[in-house]
C-alpha positions in Angstrom: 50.8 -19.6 -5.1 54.2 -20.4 -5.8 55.8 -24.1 -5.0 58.1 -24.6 -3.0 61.9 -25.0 -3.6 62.4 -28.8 -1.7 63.1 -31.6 -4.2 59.9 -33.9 -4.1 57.1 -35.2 -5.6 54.4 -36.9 -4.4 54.9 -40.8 -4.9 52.5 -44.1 -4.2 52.1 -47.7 -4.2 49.0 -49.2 -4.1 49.0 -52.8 -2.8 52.1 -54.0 -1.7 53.5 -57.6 -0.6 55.9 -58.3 2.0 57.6 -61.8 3.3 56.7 -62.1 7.2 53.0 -60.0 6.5 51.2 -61.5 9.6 48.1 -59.2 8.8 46.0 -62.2 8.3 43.4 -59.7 7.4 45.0 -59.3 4.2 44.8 -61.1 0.9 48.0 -63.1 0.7 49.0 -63.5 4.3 44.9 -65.0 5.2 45.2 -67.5 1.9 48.1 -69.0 2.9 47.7 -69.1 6.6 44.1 -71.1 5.6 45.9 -73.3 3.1 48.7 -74.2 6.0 45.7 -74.6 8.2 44.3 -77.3 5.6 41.6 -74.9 5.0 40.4 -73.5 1.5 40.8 -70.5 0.9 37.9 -68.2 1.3 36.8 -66.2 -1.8 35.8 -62.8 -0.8 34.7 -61.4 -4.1 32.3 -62.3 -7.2 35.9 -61.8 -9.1 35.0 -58.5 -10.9 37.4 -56.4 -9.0 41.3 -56.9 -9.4 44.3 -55.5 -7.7 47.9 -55.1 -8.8 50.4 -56.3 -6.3 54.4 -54.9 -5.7 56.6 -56.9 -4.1 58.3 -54.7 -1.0 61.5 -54.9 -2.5 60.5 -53.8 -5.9 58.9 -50.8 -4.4 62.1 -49.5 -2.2 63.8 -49.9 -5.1 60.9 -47.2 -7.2 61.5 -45.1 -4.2 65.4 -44.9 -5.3 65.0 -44.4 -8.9 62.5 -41.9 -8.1 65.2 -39.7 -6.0 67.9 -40.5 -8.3 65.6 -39.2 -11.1 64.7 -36.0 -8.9 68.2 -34.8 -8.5 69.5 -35.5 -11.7 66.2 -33.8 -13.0 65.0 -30.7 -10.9 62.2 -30.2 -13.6 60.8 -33.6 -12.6 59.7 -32.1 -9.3 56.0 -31.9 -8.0 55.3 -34.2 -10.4 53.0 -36.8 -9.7 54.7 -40.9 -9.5 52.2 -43.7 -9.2 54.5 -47.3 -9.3 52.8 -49.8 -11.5 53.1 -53.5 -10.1 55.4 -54.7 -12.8 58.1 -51.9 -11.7 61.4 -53.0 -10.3 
């Protein structure tokens, strides 16, 4: 089956953090509400698992590069684009 001729590939990031997350549900947002709370923060794993983190800002900013790359490069597209969490 032949690909189609629109200029994009598929693109991801994982975990990402945001200023103003009020998801307290999530990692960072639930620590420090219990920490402004007086609370300690609740450990939800045994610490075997780990998790890369991009700051919003970093990842908007993949997202660019990423098109920029696309048009300068047309044989860049369908390629796969996972953002690693030191990428800015």
């Amino acid at each position: 089956m032949p690909r189609p001729t629109a200029s994009t590939s598929p693109s991801r990031v994982r975990q990402s953090v945001r200023p103003g997350d009020t998801n307290w549900e999530r990692l960072f947002p639930g620590i420090i509400r219990q920490l402004l709370e007086g609370q300690r923060p609740i450990v939800r794993s045994d610490g075997t698992l780990t998790r890369d983190y991009l700051y919003v800002e970093d990842a908007a900013s993949c997202y660019l590069q990423l098109a920029e790359a696309l048009a300068a490069r047309p044989d860049l597209r369908w390629e796969a684009f996972n953002f690693p969490p030191d990428a800015r």
